[in-house]
C-alpha positions in Angstrom: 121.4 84.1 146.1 119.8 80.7 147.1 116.1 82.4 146.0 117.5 82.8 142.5 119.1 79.6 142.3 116.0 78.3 143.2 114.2 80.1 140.5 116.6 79.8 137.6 116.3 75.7 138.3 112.9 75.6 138.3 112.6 77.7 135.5 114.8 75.7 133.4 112.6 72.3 134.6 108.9 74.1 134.3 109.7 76.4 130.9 111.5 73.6 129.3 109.1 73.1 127.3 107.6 76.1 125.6 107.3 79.4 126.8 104.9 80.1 124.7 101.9 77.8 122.3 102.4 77.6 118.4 99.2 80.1 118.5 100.4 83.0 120.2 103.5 82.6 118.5 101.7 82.8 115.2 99.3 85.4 116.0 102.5 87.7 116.9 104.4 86.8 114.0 101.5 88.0 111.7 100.3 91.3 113.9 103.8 92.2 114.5 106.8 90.2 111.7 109.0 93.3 111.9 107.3 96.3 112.3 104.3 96.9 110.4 102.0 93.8 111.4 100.3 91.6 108.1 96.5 92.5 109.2 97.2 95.9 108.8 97.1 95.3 105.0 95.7 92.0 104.8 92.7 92.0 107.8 93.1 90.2 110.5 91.9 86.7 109.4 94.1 87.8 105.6 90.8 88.7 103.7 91.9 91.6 102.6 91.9 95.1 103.7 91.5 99.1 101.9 94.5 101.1 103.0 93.7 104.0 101.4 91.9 105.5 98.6 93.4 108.6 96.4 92.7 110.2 93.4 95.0 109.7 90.4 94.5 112.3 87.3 91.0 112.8 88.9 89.8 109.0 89.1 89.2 107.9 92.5 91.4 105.2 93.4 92.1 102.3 96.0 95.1 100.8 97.2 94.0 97.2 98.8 96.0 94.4 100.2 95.1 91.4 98.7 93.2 88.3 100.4 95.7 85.9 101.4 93.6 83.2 103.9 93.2 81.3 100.3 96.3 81.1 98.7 98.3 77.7 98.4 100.9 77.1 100.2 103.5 77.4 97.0 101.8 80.7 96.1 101.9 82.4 99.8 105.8 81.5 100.0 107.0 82.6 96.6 105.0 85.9 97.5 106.4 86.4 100.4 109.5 85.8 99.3 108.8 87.9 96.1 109.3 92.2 95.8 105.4 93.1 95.3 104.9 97.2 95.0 103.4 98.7 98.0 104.4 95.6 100.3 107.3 95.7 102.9 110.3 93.0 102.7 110.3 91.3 105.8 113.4 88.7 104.9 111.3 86.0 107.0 112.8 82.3 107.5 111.1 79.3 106.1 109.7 78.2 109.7 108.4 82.0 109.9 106.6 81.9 106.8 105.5 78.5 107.6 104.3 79.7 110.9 102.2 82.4 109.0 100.7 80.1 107.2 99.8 78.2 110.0 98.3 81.2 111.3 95.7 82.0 108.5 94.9 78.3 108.1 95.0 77.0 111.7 91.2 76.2 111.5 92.1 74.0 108.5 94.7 72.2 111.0 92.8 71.5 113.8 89.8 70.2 111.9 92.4 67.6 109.5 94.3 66.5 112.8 90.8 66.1 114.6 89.6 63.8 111.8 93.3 62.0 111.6 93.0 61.5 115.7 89.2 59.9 115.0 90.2 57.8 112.0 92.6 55.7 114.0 
């Protein structure tokens, strides 16, 4: 009993803090939301990815996720948020979408808090 007192105390003083970083909590978010992870459609840095092709009244066809690593911010929520043929509804909260976001533009992030940090 005294073992797991001691460990439930020192877990609440040492994991206080986060159990885990913003970037493995955005990289799971995007490879797995609820199901079906985004880079399975959208490539794992959101370029873009073929699904599948098919023929359709003999034309060959392909069914592509669209490149997402560029879209503004105003764009990637309302699509998100938005029924789009061929693309699962999630029902993600702002700070998840927000999070995604983060994901496919962390470089972008680091690089403008980097320069922020130096300017001062």
């Amino acid at each position: 009993m005294k073992v797991l007192l001691t460990l439930f105390i020192a877990l609440q003083v040492y994991g206080a803090t986060s159990f885990i970083t913003k970037e493995e909590y955005a990289a799971g978010l995007y490879h797995n939301p609820r199901g079906i992870g985004c880079q399975m459609c959208h490539g794992e840095l959101g370029e873009g990815r073929k699904i599948a092709t098919y023929k359709e009244e003999g034309e060959r066809k392909v069914f592509q996720g669209s490149p997402i690593n560029h879209t503004a911010f105003a764009d990637f929520y309302h699509r998100v948020n938005s029924k789009i043929i061929g693309m699962p509804r999630y029902y993600l909260t702002d700070t998840e979408i927000q999070t995604l976001y983060y994901y496919l533009h962390r470089e972008e992030f680091r690089r403008a808090a980097s320069k922020h940090i130096k300017s001062k």
